[in-house]
Residue, then its C-alpha position, 0 to 999 in steps of 0.5 A: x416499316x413493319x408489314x402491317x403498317x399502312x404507307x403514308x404517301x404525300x399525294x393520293x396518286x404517288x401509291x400508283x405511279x410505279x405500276x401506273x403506265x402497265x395499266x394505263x400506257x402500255x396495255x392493249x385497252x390502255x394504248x387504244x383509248x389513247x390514241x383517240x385522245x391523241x388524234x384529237x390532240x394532233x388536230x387541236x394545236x399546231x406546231x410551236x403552240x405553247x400547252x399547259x397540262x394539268x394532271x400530266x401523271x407519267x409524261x405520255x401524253x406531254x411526250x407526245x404534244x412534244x413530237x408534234x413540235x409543241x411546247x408543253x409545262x406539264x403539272x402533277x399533284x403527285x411528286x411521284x408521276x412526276x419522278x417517273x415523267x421526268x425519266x421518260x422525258x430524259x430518255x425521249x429527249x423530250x426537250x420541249x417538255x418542263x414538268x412541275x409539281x403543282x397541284x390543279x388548285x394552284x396552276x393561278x401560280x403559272x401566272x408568270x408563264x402565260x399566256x398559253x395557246x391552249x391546255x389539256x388534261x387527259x384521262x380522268x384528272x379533272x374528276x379529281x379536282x376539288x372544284x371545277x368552277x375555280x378550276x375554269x376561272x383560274x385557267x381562262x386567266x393563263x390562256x389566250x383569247x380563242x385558246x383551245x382546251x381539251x379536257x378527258x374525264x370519266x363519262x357519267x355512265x359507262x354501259x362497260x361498268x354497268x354491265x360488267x360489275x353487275x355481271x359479278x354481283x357488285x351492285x354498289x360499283x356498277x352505279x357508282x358513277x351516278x352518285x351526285x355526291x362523288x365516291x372515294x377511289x381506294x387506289x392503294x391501301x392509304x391512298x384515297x380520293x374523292x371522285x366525280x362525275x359530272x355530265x356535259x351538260x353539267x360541265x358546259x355550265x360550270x366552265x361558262x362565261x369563261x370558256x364555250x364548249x365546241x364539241x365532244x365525244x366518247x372515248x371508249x364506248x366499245x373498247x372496256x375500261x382498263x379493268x377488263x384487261x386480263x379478260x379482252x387480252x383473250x378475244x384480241x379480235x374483238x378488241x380490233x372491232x371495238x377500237x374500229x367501231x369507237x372510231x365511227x361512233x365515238x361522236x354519234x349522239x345518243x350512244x357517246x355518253x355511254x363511253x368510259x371517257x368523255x373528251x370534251x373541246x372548249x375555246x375560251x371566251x373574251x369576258 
């Protein structure tokens, strides 16, 4: 391929799985929003339920559910995230885990391996999918009554970005979030993705009759967004206080929504 070719990649997020866990498993501000997902995950379904995951990218947190003794089918759109996932379930002799390529618009397609005790999808998934509302319905048909459903998305306003990218004078980045319409993430040259933000309350609605939402909270109101890695890796001690403020605050009303994810907990509802 000649240099100034740009790549053509089947799925947005294939451009990105290679490098994908040196920034969001492996770094400092990576591993520290993780582990707020995580304590949520361990409290949220016991030992033998069977989860299905959507947007499971490299298999951490499918890994995961399956050290705590669950049993995990794990979906991506990208055949890539999917690649790198099926070699760290080898590695970790991850059992428990079954990965599919299958795109968040066909999971109806699991008809078949239902019903589940409950579903997650970490880290931003959610924000990509192209239509939330048939989202909900499609996955209520796939779950047990009273299932629950954690679900993390990138929060309609993060003081972080805001803050961070108006102190370097990009004004258009700083309130991309607010946009009604949603923005194009560039992830590599080629590679695109329509992306949106929507509020609680928002998404309350939008998952409803299907699904009630019991609870939710921040997940990364202190410590930045993973693009400030190069920057908090010289203040170490800061970054020691904001993953401990995070775990008081992370659900104190007012200051969550300001977070950089939100983790939101839905139960389904008999409909």
């Amino acid at each position: 391929m000649a240099a100034s070719q740009t790549p053509i990649y089947a799925a947005p997020f294939d451009a990105i799985a290679a490098d994908y866990d040196k920034v969001f498993t492996y770094s400092n501000i990576g591993q520290a929003q993780r582990l707020s997902v995580w304590r949520e995950l361990k409290k949220a379904f016991p030992t033998g339920s069977r989860v299905l995951e959507l947007g499971c990218g490299t298999g951490v947190d499918a890994c995961f559910l399956a050290e705590q003794g669950l049993n995990v089918i794990a979906c991506d759109s990208s055949k890539e995230m999917i690649r790198v996932a099926e070699r760290r379930v080898r590695d970790s002799a991850a059992e428990k885990v079954k990965l599919r390529v299958l795109t968040a618009e066909n999971i109806s397609t699991l008809s078949d391996q239902g019903p589940f005790d409950g579903a997650v999808s970490n880290f931003g998934a959610p924000n990509c999918f192209e239509d939330l509302k048939q989202f909900a319905v499609d996955l209520s048909t796939l779950l047990k009554p009273k299932a629950t459903v954690l679900l993390c998305l990138m929060g309609p306003f993060c003081m972080w970005e805001v803050v961070w990218y108006l102190s370097h004078r990009q004004l258009q980045k700083a309130f991309r979030r607010q946009r009604r319409a949603g923005v194009n993430g560039r992830l590599a040259p080629g590679a695109a993705i329509r992306m949106h933000y929507p509020g609680v309350l928002s998404l309350a609605r939008t998952f409803a009759p299907e699904f009630r939402l019991v609870s939710w909270k921040g997940v990364g109101l202190f410590v930045p967004p993973s693009y400030v890695e190069s920057w908090i890796t010289r203040f170490p001690k800061f970054l020691q206080f904001a993953f401990r403020m995070d775990r008081l605050l992370d659900g104190c009303p007012g200051i969550r929504v300001l977070s950089d994810h939100i983790l939101l907990k839905f139960q389904r509802e008999d409909v």
